[in-house]
N, C-alpha and C positions, 0 to 999 in steps of 0.2 A: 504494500500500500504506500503508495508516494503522497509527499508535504500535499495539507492543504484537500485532501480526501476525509470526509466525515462518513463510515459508514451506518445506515439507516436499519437496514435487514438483511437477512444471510440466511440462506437455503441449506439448515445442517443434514437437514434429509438425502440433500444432494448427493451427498460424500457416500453415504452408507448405503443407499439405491444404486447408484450408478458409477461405472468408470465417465470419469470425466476426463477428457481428450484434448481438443482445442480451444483454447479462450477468446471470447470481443469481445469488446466495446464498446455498446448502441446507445446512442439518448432516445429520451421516452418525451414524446407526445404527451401534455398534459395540460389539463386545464386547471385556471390560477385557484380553486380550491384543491387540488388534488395536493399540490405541490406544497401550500399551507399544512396538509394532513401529514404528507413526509415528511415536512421540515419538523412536526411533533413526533412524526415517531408511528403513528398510527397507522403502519400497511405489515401485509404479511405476502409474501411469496413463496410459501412453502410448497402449496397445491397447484403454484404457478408453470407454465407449459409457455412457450414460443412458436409460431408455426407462419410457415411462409405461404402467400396466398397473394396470385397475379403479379409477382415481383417486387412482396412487399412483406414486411416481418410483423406479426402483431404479438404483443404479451397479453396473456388468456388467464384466465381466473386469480389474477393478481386482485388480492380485498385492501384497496385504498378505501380508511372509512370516513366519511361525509366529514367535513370541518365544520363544526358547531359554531364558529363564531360567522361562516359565512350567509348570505338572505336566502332564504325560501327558495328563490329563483336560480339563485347564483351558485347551487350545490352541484354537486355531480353522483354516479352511479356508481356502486361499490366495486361492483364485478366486471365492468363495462373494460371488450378491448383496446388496448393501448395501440398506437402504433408507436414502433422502435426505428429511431434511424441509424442505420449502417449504410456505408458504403457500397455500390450497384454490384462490384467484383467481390464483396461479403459477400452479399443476399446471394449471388451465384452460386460461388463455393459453399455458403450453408446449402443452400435448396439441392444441391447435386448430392452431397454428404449425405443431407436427409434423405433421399430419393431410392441412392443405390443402394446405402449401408446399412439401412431399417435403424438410423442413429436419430436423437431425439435433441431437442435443443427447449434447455432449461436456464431458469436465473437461479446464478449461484449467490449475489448478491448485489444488493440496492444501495447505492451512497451519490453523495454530492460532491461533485469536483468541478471547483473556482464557479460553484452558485450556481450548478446546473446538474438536474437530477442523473444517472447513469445509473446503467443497468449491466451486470457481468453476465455473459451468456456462455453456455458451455456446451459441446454437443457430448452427447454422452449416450453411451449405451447401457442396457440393465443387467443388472448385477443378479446369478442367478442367487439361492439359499449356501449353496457350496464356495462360492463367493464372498458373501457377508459372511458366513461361518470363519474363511482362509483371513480374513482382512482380522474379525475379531479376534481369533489366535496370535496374528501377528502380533498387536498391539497389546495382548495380556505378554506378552513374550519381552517385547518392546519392554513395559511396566516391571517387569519381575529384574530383569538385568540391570535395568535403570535403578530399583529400589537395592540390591546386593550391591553396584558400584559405592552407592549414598552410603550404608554398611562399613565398606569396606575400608572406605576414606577416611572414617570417624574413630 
């Protein structure tokens, strides 16, 4: 994370569902309460998905929830999709990746950089049971060597 990056929310499901593969960098489409609700804090992208559609990337059940201090009129929809903007030779390269490799494109996380929403997108494929089982081994593994060094030191 470089200067001047505040992150809002993080997809930790991301990690433990899926191998994540290639990283962007898209801005998000938004309307000026939405952007109010991120700057508090109030979205989630856990359940959130990316999908490309006519040459165009939208973010799909991302829950921005309604800013209370803005009018009646002047609110927006919770679930409603975003579009992302990325670059025309991204959305290529994503949409072919998506197409031929049955790979998925998820936000791994939401933050603000130099006052403008960004979104980390990751293509990623899914993780079977024997996967999540190899990963959660690893890191009990990881944990026990790490806890006998600390041990050993003292």
């Amino acid at each position: 994370m470089s200067e001047g990056e505040k992150t809002i929310a993080t997809n930790r499901r991301a990690r433990h569902e899926y191998f994540l593969e290639e990283h962007f960098e898209a801005g998000v489409a938004l309307l000026g309460s939405e952007v109010k609700s991120i700057r508090s804090g109030s979205v989630s992208i856990a359940e959130a998905y990316a999908t490309v559609r006519d040459g165009e990337v939208f973010l799909v059940s991302a829950s921005i929830e309604p800013y209370l201090e803005a009018g009646r009129g002047a609110n927006h929809e919770r679930n409603r999709e975003r579009k992302l903007l990325l670059h025309r030779a991204e959305i290529a390269r994503i949409d072919k990746r998506v197409a031929e490799r049955g790979q998925t494109l998820i936000p791994v996380r939401l933050y603000l950089k130099g006052g403008r929403v960004k979104v980390e997108l990751a293509l990623a494929r899914g993780k079977d049971v024997r996967d999540k089982r190899a990963t959660m081994a690893g890191r009990d593994a990881r944990r026990e060597i790490d806890r006998a060094l600390k041990e050993r030191s003292r």
